[in-house]
ZAMARGU-4260 file (C-alpha; in steps of 0.2 Angstrom, whole numbers, plus 5000, padded with zeros to 4 digits):
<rodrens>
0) 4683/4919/4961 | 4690/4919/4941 | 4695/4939/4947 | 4706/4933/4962 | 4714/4922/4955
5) 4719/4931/4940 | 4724/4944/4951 | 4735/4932/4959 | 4742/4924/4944 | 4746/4939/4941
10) 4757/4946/4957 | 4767/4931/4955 | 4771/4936/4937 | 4775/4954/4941 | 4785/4946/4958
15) 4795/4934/4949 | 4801/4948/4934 | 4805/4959/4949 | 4815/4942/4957 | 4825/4942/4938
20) 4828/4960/4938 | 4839/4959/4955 | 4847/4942/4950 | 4853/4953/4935 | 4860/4965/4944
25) 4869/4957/4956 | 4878/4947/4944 | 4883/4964/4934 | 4890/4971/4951 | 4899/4955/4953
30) 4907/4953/4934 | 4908/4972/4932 | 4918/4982/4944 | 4912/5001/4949 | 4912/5014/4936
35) 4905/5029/4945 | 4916/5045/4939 | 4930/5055/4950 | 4933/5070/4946 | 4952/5071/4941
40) 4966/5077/4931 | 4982/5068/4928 | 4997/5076/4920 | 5015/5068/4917 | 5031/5074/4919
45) 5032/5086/4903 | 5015/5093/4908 | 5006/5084/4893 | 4988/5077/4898 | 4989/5057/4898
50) 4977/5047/4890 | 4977/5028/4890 | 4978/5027/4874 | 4994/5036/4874 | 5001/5026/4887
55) 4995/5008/4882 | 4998/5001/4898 | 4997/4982/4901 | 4985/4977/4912 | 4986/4960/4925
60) 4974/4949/4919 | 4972/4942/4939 | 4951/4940/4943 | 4947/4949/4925 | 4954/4966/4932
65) 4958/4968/4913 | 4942/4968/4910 | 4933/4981/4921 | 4922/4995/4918 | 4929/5012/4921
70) 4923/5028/4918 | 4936/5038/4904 | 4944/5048/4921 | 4947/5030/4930 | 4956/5022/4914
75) 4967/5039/4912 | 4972/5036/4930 | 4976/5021/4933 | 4987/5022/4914 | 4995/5035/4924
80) 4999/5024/4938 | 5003/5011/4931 | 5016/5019/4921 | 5024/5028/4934 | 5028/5012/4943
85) 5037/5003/4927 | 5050/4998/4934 | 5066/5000/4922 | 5073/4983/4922 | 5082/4978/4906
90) 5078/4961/4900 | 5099/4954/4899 | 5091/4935/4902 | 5097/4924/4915 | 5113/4932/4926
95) 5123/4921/4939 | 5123/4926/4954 | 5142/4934/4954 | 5138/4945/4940 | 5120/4953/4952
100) 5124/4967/4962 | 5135/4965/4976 | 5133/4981/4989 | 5150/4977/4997 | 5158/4981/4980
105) 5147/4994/4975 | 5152/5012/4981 | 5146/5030/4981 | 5153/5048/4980 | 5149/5065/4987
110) 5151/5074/4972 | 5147/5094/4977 | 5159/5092/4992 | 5161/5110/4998 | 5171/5113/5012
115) 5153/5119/5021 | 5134/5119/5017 | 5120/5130/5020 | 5105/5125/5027 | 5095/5125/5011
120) 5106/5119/5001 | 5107/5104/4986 | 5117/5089/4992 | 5122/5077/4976 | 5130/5060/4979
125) 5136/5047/4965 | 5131/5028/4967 | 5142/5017/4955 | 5136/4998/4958 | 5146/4982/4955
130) 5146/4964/4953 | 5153/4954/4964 | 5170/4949/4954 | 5171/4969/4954 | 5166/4972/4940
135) 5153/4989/4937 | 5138/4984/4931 | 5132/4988/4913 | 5113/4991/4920 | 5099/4997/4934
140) 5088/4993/4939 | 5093/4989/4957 | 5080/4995/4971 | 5092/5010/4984 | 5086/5017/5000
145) 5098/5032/5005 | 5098/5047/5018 | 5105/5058/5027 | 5103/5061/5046 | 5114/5067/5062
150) 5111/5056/5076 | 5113/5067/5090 | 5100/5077/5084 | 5088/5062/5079 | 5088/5072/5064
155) 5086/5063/5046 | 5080/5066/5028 | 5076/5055/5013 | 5086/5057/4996 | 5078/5056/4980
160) 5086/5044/4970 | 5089/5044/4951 | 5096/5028/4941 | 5102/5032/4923 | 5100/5013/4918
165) 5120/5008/4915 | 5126/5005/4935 | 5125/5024/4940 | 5114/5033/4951 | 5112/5050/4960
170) 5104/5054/4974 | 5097/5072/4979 | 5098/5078/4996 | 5091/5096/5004 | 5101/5099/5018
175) 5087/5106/5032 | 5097/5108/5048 | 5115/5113/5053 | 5127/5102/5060 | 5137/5087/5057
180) 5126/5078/5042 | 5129/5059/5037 | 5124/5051/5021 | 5120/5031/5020 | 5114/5022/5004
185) 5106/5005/5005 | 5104/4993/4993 | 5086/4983/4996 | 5086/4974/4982 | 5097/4970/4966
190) 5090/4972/4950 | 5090/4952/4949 | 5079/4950/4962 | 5069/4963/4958 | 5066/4954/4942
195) 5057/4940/4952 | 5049/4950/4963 | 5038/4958/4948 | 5036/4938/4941 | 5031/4935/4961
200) 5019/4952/4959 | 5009/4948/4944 | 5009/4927/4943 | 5007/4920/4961 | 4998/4934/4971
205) 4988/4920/4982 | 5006/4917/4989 | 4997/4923/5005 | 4979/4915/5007 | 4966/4918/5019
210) 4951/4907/5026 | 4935/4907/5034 | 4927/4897/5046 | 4907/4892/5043 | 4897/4886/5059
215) 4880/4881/5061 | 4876/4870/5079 | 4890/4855/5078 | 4896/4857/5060 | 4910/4867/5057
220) 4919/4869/5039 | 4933/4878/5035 | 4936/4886/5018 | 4948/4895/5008 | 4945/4914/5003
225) 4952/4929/4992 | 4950/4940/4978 | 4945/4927/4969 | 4948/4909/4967 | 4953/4898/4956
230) 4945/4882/4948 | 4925/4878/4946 | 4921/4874/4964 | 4905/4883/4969 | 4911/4899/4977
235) 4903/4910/4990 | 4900/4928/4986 | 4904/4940/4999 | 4905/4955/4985 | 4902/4970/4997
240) 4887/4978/4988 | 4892/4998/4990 | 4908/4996/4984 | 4909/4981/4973 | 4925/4977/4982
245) 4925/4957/4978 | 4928/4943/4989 | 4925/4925/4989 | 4927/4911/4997 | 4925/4890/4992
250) 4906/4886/4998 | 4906/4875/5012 | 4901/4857/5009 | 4887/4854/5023 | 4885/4872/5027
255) 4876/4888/5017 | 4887/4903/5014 | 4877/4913/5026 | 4885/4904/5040 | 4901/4912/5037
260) 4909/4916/5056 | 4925/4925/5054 | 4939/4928/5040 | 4959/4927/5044 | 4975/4922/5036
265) 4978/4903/5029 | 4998/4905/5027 | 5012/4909/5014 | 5014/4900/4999 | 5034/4889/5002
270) 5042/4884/4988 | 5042/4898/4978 | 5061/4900/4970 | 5073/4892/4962 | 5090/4888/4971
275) 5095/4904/4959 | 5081/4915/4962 | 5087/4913/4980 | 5103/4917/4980 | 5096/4937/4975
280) 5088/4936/4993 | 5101/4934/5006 | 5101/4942/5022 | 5119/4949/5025 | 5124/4947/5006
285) 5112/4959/4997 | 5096/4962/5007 | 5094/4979/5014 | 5115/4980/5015 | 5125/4998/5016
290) 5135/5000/5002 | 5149/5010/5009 | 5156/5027/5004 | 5171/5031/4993 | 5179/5047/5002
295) 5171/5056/5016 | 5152/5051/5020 | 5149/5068/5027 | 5148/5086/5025 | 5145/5099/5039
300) 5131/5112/5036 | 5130/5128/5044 | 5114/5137/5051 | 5104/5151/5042 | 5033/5104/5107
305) 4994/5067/5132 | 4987/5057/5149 | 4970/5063/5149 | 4964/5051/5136 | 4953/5035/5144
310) 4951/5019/5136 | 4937/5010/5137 | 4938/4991/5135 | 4925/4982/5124 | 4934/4968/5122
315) 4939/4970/5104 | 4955/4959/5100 | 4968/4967/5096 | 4974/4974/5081 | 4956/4973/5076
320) 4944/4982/5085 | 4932/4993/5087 | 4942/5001/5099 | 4935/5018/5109 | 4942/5032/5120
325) 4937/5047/5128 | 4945/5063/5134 | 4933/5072/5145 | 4943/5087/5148 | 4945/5091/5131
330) 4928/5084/5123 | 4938/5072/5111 | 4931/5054/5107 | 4942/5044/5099 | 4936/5028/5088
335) 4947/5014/5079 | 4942/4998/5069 | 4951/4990/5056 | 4949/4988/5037 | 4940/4975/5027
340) 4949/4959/5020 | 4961/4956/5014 | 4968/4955/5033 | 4985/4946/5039 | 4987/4950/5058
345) 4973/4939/5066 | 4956/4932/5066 | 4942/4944/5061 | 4920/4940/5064 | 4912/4942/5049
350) 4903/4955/5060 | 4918/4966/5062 | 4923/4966/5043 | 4920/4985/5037 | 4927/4991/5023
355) 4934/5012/5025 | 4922/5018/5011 | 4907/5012/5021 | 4915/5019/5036 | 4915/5035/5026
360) 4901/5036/5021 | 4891/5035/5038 | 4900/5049/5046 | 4893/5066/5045 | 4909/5073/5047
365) 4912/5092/5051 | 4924/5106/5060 | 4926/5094/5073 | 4928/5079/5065 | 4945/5069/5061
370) 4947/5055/5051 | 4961/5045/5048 | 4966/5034/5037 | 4980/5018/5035 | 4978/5006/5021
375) 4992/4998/5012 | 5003/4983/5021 | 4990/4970/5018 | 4988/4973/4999 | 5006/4969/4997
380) 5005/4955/4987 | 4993/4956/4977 | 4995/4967/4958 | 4991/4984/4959 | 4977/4984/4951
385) 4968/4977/4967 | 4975/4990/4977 | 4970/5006/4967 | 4952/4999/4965 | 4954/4997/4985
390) 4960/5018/4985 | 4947/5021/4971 | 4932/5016/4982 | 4940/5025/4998 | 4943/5041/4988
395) 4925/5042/4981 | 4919/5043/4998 | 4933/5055/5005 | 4927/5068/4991 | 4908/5066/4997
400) 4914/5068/5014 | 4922/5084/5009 | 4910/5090/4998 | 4895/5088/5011 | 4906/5094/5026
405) 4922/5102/5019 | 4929/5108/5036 | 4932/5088/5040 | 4950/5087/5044 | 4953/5070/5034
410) 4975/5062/5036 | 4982/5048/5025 | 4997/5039/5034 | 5008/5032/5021 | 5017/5015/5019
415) 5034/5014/5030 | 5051/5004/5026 | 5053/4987/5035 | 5066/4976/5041 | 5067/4962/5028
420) 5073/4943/5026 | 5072/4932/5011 | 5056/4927/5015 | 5047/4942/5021 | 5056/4951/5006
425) 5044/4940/4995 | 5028/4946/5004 | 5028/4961/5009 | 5047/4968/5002 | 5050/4987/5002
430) 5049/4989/4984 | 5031/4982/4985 | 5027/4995/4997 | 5035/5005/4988 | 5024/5006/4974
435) 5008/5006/4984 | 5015/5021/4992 | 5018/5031/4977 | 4999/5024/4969 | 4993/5031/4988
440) 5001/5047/4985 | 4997/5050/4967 | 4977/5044/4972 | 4975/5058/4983 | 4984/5073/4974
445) 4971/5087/4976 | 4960/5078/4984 | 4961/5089/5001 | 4969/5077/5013 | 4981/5078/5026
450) 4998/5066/5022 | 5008/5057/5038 | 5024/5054/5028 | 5028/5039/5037 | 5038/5033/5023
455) 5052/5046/5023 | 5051/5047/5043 | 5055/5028/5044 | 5070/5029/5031 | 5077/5045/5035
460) 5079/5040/5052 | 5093/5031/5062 | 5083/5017/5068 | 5083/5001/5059 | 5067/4999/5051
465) 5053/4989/5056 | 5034/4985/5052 | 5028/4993/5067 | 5042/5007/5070 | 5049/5012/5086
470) 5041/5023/5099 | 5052/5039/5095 | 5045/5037/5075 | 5028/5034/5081 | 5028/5049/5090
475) 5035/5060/5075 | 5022/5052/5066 | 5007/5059/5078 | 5015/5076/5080 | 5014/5078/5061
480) 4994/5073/5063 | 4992/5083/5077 | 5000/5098/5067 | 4986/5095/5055 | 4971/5094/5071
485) 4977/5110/5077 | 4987/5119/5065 | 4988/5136/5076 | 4988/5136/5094 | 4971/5143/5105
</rodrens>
């Protein structure tokens, strides 16, 4: 009898050391962030390695992201992106708003402007910005757009804009097909209001919010949810446990956290600028306006290819998924489901939530595989930091993908431009997307993926621009994927 119960008195010593030890882990996947290594190298523009303590790069202090652990690669890296995305913007204190950049005023000049062009050829243009007494500016700063295109061909490139930081800027052009060739330079957003769109960036990113709803018979709760939450109300921890990706919401008051039913968005934050900070974000005045061309704004160059897919309907809501489709005749199955939180569009079962490294890492993968991949527009307003971790934990799993099935055909589709307003500049502004677009591209240098360039396809072409671009773009867009599918014709 003494022997059992020793024995037992016993089990529940070893069962409640084991119940310690996975208490202790949690919490470190919770307050540490991953640290497994990738294997990477990161050079800047004079081809010197970058080290973080080279750089000495700032880092947003939003949910301790300061703080987190990374491997010696992973702080090299994100030190390198970090610092390619400084955005030069001198510090000249408060400036009215007739002394911002006013695109009416402001001009710009073809500078090589030969009586014809070659296909091939380097096309330079001259941006001189001004204030709107008329006076140039003294600084940069100032967030252009500019192309070229020909729309009777539905033709159209992206320029490659330089800004040498006292009211000038050149813009690079390679003229790729003959004809008549037309240059246009936007002005998105003035240095000013690019000034509060970094403040926006790095001290109000719960300006969007998202909730939860918690059900359990009659009781219902609903909650707030993000990255993390502010204050000491008891939280609930939906930390995904493969990734570490966090994600919280407040605990119900009646209900357990388990009860959790879906996840969508709360709202924008209003309120969020002075009657000053406003007047940088004005449709018609200097959001997304043409600045017009001082001389001729063209040159002329010379010269030198589905309805056998069936849908099936599962009911999934739209936008969301898991949607499924099947081309019998040419033995494609086509699958769909969106990414895990944060997400803006609609209502989302806690069920449905699945984060793309997860995805990833469930597919065999093979010759006859294709994956791809969209992530950026809902990480918009959030600091960067949250988004490269997002990249960090999708890239580890692309690279086991490809290293246990390397004829996978893996496609990135990039951010786009998008029509903007002064409140939608605030969220989700092209200078935002800007930036996770070149983090993106950066990420998956060498990485052995396929890039959609949606980004130059939506600014190069003649169409205004829009969140979810027009069906001509679209298709551009699918071609380019398809040209990866099946890169030589059988």
């Amino acid at each position: 009898m003494w022997t059992s119960f020793f024995k037992l008195r016993l089990f529940c010593c070893l069962l409640a050391v084991l119940m310690v030890v996975v208490l202790v882990i949690n919490v470190t996947q919770v307050e540490y962030l991953d640290h497994e290594t990738v294997s990477a190298t990161f050079i800047d523009s004079s081809g010197q390695f970058v080290s973080s303590q080279v750089t000495g790069i700032s880092r947003n202090p939003y949910c301790g992201y300061e703080h987190q652990t990374l491997s010696n690669r992973e702080r090299v890296e994100e030190d390198s992106l970090l610092a390619a995305l400084q955005w030069q913007v001198p510090d000249v204190g408060p400036v009215p708003f007739v002394k911002s950049t006013d695109p009416s005023s402001s001009y710009f000049v073809i500078l090589n402007s030969a009586a014809f062009f070659n296909v091939g050829s380097q096309l330079e243009v001259l941006v001189h910005v001004q204030d709107f007494q008329r006076k140039p500016k003294k600084y940069g700063g100032d967030y252009l757009q500019a192309r070229i295109h020909s729309p009777k061909l539905q033709a159209g490139a992206v320029g490659r804009v330089v800004d040498y930081q006292n009211g000038f800027y050149k813009v690079f052009f390679t003229l790729l097909w003959p004809g008549k060739v037309k240059v246009s330079v936007t002005l998105v957003h003035p240095s000013e209001g690019i000034r509060v769109l970094q403040y926006l960036q790095e001290e109000k990113p719960d300006r969007v919010y998202f909730k939860s709803l918690f059900r359990s018979g009659r009781i219902s709760e609903t909650t707030e949810c993000n990255v993390c939450l502010p204050g000491s109300l008891p939280l609930c921890n939906f930390t995904d446990l493969y990734t570490g990706e966090p994600w919280f919401c407040f605990k119900p008051k009646k209900l357990p956290c388990s009860s959790r039913i879906n996840h969508f968005k709360g709202g924008y934050l209003k309120g969020l600028l002075t009657a000053s900070e406003s007047a940088f974000f004005q449709s018609g005045v200097n959001i997304k306006m043409p600045i017009n061309s001082n001389g001729p704004d063209w040159v002329t160059v010379i010269p030198r290819r589905i309805k056998d897919l069936v849908e099936f309907n599962l009911g999934s809501p739209k936008n969301v998924g898991p949607f499924l489709a099947v081309d019998q005749k040419h033995n494609i199955l086509l699958k769909y489901r969106c990414h895990g939180p944060p997400i803006r569009f609609t209502t989302v079962f806690s069920s449905d939530l699945h984060y793309v490294a997860n995805e990833l890492n469930s597919i065999v993968g093979g010759k006859n595989t294709v994956v791809a991949i969209a992530v950026w527009s809902h990480f918009s307003t959030f600091p960067l930091e949250v988004y490269i971790r997002r990249l960090r934990n999708i890239r580890r799993a692309v690279v086991q993908l490809l290293d246990r099935s390397p004829k996978t055909v893996v496609v990135i589709r990039t951010a786009n431009a998008q029509e903007l307003g002064p409140e939608v500049s605030l969220f989700n502004s092209d200078w935002y997307n800007f930036q996770l677009d070149t983090i993106l591209r950066r990420m998956f240098s060498g990485v052995g993926v396929y890039l959609v360039d949606a980004w130059e396809m939506t600014l190069a072409h003649y169409l205004p621009h829009k969140l979810h671009p027009d069906e001509v773009i679209v298709k551009n867009q699918l071609d380019m994927f398809l040209s990866f599918v099946c890169p030589l014709e059988t």
